[in-house]
MDAnalysis code that builds the backbone (N, CA, C; Angstrom):
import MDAnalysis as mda
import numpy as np

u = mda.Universe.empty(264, n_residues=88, atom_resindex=np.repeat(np.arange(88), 3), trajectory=True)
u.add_TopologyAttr("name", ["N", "CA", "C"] * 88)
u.add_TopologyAttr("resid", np.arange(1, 89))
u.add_TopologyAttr("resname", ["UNK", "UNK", "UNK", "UNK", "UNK", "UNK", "UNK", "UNK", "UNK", "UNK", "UNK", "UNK", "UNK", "UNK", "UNK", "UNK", "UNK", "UNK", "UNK", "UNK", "UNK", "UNK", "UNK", "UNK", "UNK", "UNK", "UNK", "UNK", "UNK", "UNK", "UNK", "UNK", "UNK", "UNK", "UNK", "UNK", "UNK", "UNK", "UNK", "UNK", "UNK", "UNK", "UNK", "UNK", "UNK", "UNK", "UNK", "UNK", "UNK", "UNK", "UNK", "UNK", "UNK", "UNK", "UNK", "UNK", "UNK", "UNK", "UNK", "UNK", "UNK", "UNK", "UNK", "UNK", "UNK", "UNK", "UNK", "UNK", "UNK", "UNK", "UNK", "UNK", "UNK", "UNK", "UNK", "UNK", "UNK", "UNK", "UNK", "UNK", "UNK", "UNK", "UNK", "UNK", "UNK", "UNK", "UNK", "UNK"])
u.atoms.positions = np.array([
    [5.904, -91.275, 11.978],
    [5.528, -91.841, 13.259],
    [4.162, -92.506, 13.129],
    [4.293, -93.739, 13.946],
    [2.923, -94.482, 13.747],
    [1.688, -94.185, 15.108],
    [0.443, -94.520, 14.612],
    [-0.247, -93.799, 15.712],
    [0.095, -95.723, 16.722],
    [-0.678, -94.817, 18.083],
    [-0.159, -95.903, 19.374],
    [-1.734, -96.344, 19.904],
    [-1.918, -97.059, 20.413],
    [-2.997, -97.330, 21.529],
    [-3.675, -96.429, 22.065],
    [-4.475, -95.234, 21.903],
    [-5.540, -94.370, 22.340],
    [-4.912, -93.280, 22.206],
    [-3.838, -93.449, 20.973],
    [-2.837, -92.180, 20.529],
    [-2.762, -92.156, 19.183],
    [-3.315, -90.834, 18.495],
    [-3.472, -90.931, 17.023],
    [-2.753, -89.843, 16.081],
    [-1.652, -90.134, 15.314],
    [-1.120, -89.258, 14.936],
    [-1.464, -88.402, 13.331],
    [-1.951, -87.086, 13.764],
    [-2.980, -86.399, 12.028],
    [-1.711, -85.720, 11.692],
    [-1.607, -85.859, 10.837],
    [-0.620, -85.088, 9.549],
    [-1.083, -84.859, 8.089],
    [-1.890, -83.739, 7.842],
    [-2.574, -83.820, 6.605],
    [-1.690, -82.430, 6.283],
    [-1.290, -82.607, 4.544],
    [-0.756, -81.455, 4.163],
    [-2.010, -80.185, 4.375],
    [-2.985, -80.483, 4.006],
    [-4.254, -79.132, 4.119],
    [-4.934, -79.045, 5.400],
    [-4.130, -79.420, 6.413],
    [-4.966, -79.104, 7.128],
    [-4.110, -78.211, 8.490],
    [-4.678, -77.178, 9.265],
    [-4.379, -76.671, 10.031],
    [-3.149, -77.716, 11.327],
    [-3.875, -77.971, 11.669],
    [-3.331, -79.248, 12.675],
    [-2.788, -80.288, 12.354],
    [-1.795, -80.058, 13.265],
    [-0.043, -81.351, 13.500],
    [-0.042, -81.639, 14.054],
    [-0.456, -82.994, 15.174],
    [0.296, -83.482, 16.190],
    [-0.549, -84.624, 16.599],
    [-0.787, -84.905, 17.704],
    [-1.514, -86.142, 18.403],
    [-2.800, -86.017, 18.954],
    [-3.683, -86.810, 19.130],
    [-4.983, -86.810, 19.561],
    [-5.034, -87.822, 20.897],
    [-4.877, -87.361, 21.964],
    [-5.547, -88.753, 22.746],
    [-7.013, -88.743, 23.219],
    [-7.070, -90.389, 22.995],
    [-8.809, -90.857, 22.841],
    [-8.500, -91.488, 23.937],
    [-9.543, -91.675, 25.185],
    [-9.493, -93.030, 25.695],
    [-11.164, -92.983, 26.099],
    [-11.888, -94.072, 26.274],
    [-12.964, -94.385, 26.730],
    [-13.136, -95.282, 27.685],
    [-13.480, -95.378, 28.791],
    [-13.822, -95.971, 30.142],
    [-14.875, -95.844, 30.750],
    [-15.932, -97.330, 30.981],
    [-17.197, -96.972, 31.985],
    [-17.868, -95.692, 31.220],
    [-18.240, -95.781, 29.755],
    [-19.615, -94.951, 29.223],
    [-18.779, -93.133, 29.004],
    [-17.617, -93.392, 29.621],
    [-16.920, -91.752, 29.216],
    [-15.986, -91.492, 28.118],
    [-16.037, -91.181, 27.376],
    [-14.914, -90.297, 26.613],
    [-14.003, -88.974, 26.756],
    [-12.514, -89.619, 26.790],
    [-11.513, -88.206, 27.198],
    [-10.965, -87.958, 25.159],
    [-11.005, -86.682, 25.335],
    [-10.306, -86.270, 24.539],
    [-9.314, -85.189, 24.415],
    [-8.152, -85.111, 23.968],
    [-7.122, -83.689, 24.100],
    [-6.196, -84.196, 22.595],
    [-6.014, -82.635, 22.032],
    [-5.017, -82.982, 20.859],
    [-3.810, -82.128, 21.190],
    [-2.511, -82.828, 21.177],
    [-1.719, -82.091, 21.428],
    [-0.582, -81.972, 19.887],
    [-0.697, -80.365, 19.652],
    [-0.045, -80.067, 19.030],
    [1.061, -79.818, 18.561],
    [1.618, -80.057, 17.361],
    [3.013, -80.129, 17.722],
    [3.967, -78.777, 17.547],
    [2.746, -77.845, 16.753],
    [3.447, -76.432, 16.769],
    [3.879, -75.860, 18.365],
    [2.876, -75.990, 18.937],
    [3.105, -75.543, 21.119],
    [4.287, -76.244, 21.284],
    [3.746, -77.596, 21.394],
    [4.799, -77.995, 22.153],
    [6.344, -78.137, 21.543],
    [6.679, -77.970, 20.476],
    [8.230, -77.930, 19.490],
    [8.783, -79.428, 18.706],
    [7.578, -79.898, 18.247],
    [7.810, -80.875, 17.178],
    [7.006, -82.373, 17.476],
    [7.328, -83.317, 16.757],
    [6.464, -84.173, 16.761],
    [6.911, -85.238, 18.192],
    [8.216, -85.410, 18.121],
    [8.511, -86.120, 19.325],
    [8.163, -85.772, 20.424],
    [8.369, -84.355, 20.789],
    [7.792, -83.346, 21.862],
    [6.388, -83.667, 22.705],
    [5.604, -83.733, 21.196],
    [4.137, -83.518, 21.337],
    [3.729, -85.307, 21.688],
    [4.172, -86.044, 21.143],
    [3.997, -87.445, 21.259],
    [4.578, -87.354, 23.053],
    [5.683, -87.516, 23.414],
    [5.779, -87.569, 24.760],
    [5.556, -87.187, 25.939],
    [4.848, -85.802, 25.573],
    [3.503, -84.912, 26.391],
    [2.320, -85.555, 26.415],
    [2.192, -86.340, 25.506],
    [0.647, -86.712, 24.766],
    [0.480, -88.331, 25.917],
    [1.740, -89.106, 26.027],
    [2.212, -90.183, 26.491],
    [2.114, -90.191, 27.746],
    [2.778, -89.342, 28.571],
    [2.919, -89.205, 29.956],
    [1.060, -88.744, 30.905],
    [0.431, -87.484, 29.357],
    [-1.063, -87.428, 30.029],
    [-1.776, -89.030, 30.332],
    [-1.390, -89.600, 29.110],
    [-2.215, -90.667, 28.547],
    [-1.943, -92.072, 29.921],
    [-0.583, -91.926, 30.696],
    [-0.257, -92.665, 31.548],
    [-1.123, -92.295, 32.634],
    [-1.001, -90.759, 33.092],
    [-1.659, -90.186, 34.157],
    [-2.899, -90.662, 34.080],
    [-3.847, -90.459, 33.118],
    [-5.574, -90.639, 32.637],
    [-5.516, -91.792, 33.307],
    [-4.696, -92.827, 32.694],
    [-5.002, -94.610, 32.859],
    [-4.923, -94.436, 34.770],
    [-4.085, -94.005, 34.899],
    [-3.900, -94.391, 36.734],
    [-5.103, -93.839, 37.634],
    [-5.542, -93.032, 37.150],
    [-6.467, -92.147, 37.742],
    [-7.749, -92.511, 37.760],
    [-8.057, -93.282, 36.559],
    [-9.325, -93.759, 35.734],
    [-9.463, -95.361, 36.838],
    [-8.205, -96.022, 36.498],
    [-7.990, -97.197, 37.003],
    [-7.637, -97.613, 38.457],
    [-7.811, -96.286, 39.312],
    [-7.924, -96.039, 40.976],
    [-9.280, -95.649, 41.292],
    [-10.074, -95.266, 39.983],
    [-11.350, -95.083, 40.436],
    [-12.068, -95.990, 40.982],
    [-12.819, -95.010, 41.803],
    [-14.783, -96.163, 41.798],
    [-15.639, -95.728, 41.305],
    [-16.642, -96.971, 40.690],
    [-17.528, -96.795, 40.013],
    [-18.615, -96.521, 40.762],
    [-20.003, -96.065, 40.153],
    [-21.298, -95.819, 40.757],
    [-21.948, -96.728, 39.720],
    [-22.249, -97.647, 39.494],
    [-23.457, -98.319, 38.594],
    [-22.751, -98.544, 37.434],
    [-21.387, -98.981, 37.574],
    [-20.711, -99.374, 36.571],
    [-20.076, -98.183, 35.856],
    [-20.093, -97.028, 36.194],
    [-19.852, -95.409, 35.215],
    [-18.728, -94.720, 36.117],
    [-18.178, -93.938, 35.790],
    [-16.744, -92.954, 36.233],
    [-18.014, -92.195, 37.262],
    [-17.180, -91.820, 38.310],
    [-17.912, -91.011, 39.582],
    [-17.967, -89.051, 38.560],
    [-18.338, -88.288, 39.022],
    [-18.482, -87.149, 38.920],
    [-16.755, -86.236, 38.734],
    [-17.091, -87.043, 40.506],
    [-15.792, -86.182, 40.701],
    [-14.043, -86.490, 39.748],
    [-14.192, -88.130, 39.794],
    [-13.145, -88.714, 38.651],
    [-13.260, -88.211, 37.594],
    [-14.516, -88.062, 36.814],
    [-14.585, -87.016, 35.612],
    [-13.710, -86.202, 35.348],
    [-14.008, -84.856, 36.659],
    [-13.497, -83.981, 36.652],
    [-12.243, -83.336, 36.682],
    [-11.497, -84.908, 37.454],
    [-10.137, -84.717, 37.458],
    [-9.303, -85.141, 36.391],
    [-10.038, -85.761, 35.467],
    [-9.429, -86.532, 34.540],
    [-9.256, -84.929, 33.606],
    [-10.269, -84.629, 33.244],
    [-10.774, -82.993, 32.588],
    [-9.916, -82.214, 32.936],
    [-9.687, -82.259, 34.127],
    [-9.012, -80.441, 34.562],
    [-7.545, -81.190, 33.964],
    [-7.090, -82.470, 34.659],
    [-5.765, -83.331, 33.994],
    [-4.849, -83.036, 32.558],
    [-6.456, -83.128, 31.517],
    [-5.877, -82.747, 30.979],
    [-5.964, -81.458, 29.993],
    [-6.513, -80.800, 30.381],
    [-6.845, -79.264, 29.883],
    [-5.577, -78.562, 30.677],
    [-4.859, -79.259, 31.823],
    [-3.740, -78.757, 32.764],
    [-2.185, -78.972, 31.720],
    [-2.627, -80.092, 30.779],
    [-1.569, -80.837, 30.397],
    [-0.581, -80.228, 29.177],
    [-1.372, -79.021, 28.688],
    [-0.737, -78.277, 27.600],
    [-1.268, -76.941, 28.063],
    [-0.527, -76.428, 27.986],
    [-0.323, -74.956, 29.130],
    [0.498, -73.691, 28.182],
])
């Protein structure tokens, strides 16, 4: 599987971790979440969990308002809890 647009796929034989990383950056913030593919039950799994957060982030991010050009506080926060909510 190839990595996607603010979706990065790690597969190293030595290394602990399998699955996807989503990155996105907006207005001076950085989101990050890796979703694994052992939790969630394989690589497709974890890619289409990883996909659907990554849709949510964009809508949420992209309904925001800005304060001085930067993500509000509270948008932060929802983006955060979003996706710390998103693998359970």
């Amino acid at each position: 599987m190839k990595s996607k647009k603010n979706l990065t796929r790690f597969t190293y034989e030595t290394a602990a971790f399998e699955g996807w990383r989503l990155c996105i950056s907006r207005a001076g913030t950085t989101f990050t979440r890796y979703f694994p593919d052992k939790k969630l039950g394989g690589p497709k799994k974890s890619l289409a969990v990883a996909e659907k957060a990554l849709e949510e982030v964009k809508a949420i991010i992209e309904g925001s308002k800005r304060v001085e050009g930067k993500l509000t506080t509270a948008t932060i926060n929802k983006v955060e809890k979003l996706l710390q909510d998103a693998v359970v």
